[in-house]
N, C-alpha and C positions, 0 to 999 in steps of 0.2 A: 166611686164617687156617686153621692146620691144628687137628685134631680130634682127632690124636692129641699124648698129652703125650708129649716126651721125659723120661722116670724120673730116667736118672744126668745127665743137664745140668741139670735142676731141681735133686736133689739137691744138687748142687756150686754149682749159682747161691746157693741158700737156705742153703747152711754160711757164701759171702763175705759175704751180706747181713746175715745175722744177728752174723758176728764184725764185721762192721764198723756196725753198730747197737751192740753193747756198748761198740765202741769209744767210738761218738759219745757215748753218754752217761757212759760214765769220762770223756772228757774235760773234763769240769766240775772235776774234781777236777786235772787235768792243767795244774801252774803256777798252782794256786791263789793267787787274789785276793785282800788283805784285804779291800778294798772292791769287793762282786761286782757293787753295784749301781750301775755305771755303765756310759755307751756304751762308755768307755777298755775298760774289761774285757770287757765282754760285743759289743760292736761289733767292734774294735780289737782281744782279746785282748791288751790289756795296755801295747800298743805296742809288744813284747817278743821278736816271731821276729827268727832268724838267717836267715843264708844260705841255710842248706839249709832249714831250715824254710819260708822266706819263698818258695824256688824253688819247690817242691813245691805249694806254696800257688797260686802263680802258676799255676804249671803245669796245677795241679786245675781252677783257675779257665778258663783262657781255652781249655785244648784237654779239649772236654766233650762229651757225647754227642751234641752237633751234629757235632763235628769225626770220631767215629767211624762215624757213622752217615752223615749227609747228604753231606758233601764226596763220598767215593767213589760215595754213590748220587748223585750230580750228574755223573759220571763215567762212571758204571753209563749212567744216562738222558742225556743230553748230547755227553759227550764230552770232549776235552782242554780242553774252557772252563772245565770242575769244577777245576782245577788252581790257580784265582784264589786261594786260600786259601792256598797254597808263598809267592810271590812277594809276596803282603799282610806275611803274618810275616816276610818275612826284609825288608822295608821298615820295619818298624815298631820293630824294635831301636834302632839309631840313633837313632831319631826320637824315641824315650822317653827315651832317656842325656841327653838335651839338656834335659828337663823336668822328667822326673819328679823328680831330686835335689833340685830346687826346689823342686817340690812338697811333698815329703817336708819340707822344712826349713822354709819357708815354715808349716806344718799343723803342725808338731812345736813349732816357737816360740809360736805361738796357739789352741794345744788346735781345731784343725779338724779334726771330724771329716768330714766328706762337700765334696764338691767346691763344692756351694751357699756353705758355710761360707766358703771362701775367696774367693768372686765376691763375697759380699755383702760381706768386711771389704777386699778391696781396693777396688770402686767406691763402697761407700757405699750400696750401693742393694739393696733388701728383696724389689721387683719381677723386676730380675735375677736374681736368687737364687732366687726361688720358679721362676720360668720354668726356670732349671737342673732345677731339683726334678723339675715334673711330666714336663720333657723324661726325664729319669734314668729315674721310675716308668712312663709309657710303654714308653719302649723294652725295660726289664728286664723286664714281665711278658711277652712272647713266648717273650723267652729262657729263661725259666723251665718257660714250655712246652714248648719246643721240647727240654728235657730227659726232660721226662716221655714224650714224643714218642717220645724214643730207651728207654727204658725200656719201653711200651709194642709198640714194636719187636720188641724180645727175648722178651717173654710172648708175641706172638701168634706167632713162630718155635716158641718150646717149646711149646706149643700149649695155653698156659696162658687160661682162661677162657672154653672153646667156642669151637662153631663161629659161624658169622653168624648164626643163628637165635638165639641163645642172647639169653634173658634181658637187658638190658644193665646188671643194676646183676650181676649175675652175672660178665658178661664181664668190668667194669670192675672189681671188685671185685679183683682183686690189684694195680692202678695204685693203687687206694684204700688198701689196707695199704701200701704201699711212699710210698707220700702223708705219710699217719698218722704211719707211723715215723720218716718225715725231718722232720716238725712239731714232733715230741716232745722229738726230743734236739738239733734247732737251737733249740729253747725252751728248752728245759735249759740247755746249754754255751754256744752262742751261735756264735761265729768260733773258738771252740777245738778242734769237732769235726769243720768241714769240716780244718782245719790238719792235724791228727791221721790222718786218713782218707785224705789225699791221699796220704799215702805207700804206703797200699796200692795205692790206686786207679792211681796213677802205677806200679807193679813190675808190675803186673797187664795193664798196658796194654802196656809195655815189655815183657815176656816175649810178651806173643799177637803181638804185631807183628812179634817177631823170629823167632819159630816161622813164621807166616803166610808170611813174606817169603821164606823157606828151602821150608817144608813144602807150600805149597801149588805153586809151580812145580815142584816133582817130580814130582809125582802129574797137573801140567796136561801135564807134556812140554817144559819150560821157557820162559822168557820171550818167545825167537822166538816161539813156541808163540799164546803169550797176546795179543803185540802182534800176529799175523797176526788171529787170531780178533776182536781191538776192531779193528781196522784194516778188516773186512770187511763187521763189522755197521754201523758209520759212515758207511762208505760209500754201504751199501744204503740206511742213514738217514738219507742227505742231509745226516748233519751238519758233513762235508769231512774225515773219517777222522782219524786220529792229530794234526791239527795243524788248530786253528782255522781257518776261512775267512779271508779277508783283510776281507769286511765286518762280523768279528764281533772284529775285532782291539784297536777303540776300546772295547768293550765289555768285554775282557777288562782293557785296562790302566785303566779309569776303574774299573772295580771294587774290584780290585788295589790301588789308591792310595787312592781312601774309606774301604776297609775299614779299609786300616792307618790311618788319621788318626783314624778311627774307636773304635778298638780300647779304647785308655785312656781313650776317653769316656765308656766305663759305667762307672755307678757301683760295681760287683762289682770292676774290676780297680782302680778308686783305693781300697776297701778293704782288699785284699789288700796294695798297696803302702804301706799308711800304718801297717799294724798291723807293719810291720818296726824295731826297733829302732833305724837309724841313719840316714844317708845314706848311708854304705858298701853297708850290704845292698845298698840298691838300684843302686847304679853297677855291684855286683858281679853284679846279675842281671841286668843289663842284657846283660849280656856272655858267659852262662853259658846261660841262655833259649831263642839259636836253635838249641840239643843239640833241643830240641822242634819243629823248624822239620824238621829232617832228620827223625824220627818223621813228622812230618807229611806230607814227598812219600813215604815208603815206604807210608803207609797208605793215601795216595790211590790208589794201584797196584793198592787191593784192587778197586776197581770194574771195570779191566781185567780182575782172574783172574775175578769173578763173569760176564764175558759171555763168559770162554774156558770156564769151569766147567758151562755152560749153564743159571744160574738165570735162573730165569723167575718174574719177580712181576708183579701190577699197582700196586705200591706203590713204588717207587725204594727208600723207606726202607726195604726188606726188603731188600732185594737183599744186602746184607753180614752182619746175621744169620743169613739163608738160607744162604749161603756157608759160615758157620763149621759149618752144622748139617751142610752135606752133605759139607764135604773132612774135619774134622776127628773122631776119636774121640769119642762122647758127653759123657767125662770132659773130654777140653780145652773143648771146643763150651762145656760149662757154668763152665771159667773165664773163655775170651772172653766169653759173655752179660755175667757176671758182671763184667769190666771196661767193659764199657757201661755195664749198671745205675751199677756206683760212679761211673762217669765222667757219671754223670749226679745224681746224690745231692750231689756234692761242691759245683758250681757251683750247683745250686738252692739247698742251702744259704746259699750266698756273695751268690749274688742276692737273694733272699730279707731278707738279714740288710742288705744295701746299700739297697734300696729303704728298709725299715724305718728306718734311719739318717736316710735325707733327709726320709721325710715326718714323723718325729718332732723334729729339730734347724731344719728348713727351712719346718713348713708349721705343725704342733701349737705348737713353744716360742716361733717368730717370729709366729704370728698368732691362735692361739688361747689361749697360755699362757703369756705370756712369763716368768712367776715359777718354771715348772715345776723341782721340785727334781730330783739326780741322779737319784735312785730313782724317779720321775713317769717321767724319761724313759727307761729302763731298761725301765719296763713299760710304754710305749704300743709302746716298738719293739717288746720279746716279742710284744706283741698285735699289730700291723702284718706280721709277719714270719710271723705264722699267714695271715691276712686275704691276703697277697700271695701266699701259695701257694693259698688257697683258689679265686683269683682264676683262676690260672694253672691250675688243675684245671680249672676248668668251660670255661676257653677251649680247654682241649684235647681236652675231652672234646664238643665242637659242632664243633670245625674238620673242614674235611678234610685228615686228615693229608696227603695226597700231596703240597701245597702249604708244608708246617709252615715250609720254610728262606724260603718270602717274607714269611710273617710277620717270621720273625727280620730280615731285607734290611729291612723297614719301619723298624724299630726302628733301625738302622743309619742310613737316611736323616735318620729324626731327632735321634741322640746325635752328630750330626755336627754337626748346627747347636748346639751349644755349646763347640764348637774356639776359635771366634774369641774368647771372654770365657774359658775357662778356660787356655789356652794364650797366648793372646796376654795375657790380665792375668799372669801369671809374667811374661814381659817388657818389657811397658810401661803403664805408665799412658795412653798418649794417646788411645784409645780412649776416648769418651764413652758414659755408662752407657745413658744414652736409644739412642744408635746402635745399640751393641749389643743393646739387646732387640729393635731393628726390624730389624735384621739377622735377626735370630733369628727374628724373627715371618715375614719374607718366606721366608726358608729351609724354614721349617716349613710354611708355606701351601704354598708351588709342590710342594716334594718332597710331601706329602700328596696334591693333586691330579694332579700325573702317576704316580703309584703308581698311584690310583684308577682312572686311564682307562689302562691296561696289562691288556689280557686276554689271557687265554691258554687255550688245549683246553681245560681243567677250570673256568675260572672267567670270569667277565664281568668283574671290578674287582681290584684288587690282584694281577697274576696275574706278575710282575714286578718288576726293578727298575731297569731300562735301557728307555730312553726318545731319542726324536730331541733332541740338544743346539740349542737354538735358536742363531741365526748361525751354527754348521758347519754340520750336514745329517749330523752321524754319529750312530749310539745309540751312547750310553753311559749308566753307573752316574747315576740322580736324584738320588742324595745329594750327587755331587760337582759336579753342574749348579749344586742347592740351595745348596752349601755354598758356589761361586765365587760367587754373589748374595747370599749374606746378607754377605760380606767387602765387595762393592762397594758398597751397601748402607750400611754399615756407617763405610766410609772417606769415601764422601761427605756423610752424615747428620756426622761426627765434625768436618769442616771447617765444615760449616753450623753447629751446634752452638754449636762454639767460637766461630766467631765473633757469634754472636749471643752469647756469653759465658752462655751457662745454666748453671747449677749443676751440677756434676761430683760430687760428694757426698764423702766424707772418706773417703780412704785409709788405714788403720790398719798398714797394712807398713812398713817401712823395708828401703833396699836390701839390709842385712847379713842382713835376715833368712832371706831366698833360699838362703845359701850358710852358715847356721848348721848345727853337728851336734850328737848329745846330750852331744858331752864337752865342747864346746866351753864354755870359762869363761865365767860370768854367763848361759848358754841358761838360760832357765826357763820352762815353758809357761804364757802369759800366755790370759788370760780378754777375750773380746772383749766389748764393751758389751753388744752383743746377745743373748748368751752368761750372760750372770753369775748364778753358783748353780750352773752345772754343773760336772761332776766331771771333771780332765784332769790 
């Protein structure tokens, strides 16, 4: 951490933060609700974004200050294996055109709001359902971290809150205002201010990356330049230069493919998709989305100029902030920060407000209250939504950051063991509800305990997320080891099952619902049993 503040990149950080703080809280007023007091409104924002809205939204959400921060510094530290993040998103397109419109119609026919919502009305089953839950609330508090993560990044670049000596409610204390502020006005507005905010956050990211990509190979001596210089230090560092080793090759495509199946597992991104208007939106985003996949490999580039640039951190996740402090002008330096900070603001918020969602619809109204009125549940999420950031502070403020993206990879391992009941219930009922929770449970078990016995330089447990695949002999991604055994799991519990004829519990869809829209004649958003008294 440096000791001295940078003046004019603070200055410029603290003008975007603060206009996009008034934003966040005009947005309460932005598409006013008659009825504010529900999830529809305050969860969902109304059900009501377009395209562009809804892309922005998307966009805010999934490419967030892990994606600015850590990707290139895995790139920075590692090498071309950091690149797993290109190849995930431009897999994961496709693979959502295929579901999520279902989703979307499916959820829009019977007021669901969280992914829970829909596990428990197709299988019938409350225990399913909650397992979704705590799996969703799990893995989204990392990620929530791992935003603050990237924010805290940037302050200790601008050499905001001392040096290592200092104080630490001191040091911490601008994470803490910058905390405060995003509690406030996602309490306030709710899903309307991340929606609102992205458009900044997203022009802001968009302009530094195109600047970066132009400005900084001039000043390095151009790209030869940069690939000699990563090309040399890889080398030295045994990591097999510009191009993966051939033993690290399983490892890179088992990553690649978990993350993308991954991806629309969390709760945050079935949020953002369901608060859109139509089914169009989302086929239409489906298709418009990988415009962010391209941003994506030009940003990962930055960890190459950072080792031709010669920063030098002990932190990876400096490495790119450091970068913008030292090639760029003070005044730019503090609008890059400044598109981290928001690239980190937006997604907490969306996180944040998705957790809140599940444990108020999935955990508070299924098992603690089931009469709860809309307005009950409107404010236990406000209060949850506080409580989940409070959560995701303290865990960020005890880790060691150097590690922050295995946490996130943890979280990943487990929002994966719910592919098979959220994904696979959109297309078939055959699945038995008991299978899939023991699918679920083995998934969770194994990928938990090979995370744990994964050490690395800095840590004894969790220090990874690639592991020896049992029967190959290759490492690859735990999650997808996890996730091919909670399926098999799963399919043979489903044969037993059945035929032992055990009760399969009442499926409340019918097939048209799948492929219903909101103009569609006689669509009306129906109340599920479970459900009844809430607001949709």
């Amino acid at each position: 951490m440096k000791n001295d503040v940078n003046g004019v990149a603070l200055a410029v950080f603290i003008f975007f933060f603060v206009a996009v703080t008034v934003m966040g809280f005009l947005a309460a007023r932005w598409r006013k609700a008659e009825n504010e007091h529900s999830l529809d409104e305050w969860g969902l924002g109304g059900r009501s974004f377009g395209t562009w809205i809804t892309w922005f939204l998307l966009g805010g959400d999934l490419y967030t200050a892990y994606t600015f921060v850590a990707v290139p510094a895995a790139i920075y530290a590692a090498g071309a294996a950091g690149f797993f993040a290109v190849p995930y998103t431009i897999l994961v397109y496709p693979l959502i055109f295929t579901f999520l419109p279902r989703l979307w119609s499916v959820s829009h026919k019977h007021g669901y709001v969280t992914t829970s919502d829909f596990v428990r009305g197709r299988f019938g089953s409350k225990g399913l359902s909650l397992a979704v839950a705590v799996t969703g609330l799990l893995a989204t508090m990392p990620y929530i971290a791992l935003q603050l993560v990237g924010i805290q990044a940037v302050l200790d670049v601008m050499g905001v809150g001392g040096g290592e000596n200092t104080n630490w409610f001191v040091k911490d204390l601008p994470l803490l205002i910058a905390f405060g502020v995003l509690a406030a006005y996602t309490y306030s507005s709710g899903l309307r201010a991340p929606a609102l905010i992205a458009f900044v956050k997203d022009t802001l990211i968009y302009i530094v990356i195109a600047v970066a990509i132009i400005y900084i190979p001039i000043k390095l001596g151009g790209f030869d330049e940069i690939f000699a210089s990563a090309g040399e230090k890889y080398t030295k560092a045994g990591v097999g230069g510009l191009i993966p080793p051939e033993a690290n090759q399983w490892t890179y495509a088992t990553l690649a493919l978990g993350s993308a199946l991954a991806l629309f597992m969390y709760p945050h991104s079935i949020t953002a998709t369901l608060s859109s208007r139509s089914r169009e939106v989302i086929r239409r985003n489906t298709t418009i989305l990988p415009l962010y996949s391209l941003m994506l490999g030009l940003l990962a580039l930055l960890g190459f100029m950072a080792i031709a640039a010669g920063v030098s951190v002990t932190n990876p996740q400096l490495a790119i902030p450091q970068l913008f402090e030292d090639m760029f002008p003070a005044w730019f330096a503090g609008v890059a920060f400044a598109a981290i900070g928001i690239g980190a603001l937006v997604p907490a918020a969306i996180m944040s407000i998705a957790a809140a969602n599940l444990f108020t619809r999935n955990i508070y109204k299924d098992f603690i209250k089931p009469d709860a009125t809309p307005a009950q549940e409107t404010k236990v999420s406000k209060l949850v939504s506080l409580l989940v950031k409070v959560g995701a502070l303290i865990f960020v403020l005890t880790m060691d950051k150097t590690v922050a993206i295995n946490f996130q990879l943890l979280g990943g391992i487990w929002i994966l063991q719910t592919f098979p009941a959220l994904v696979g219930g959109l297309f078939t009922r055959w699945f038995h509800r008991w299978a899939l929770l023991a699918g679920w449970a083995v998934g969770m078990l194994y990928g938990t305990i090979a995370a744990y016995g994964v050490a690395s330089p800095t840590q004894k447990h969790f220090g990874g997320s690639a592991k020896e695949i049992p029967g190959i002999g290759e490492i690859g991604y735990i999650g997808l080891t996890a996730f091919v055994l909670n399926v098999v799991v799963t399919v043979v519990l489903t044969f037993v099952l059945k035929a032992a004829k055990a009760p399969e519990g009442i499926d409340e869809t019918k097939p048209e619902d799948y492929t219903a829209d909101a103009g569609d004649p006689g669509v009306q958003v129906e109340l599920p049993p479970a459900t009844a008294g809430s607001s949709h």
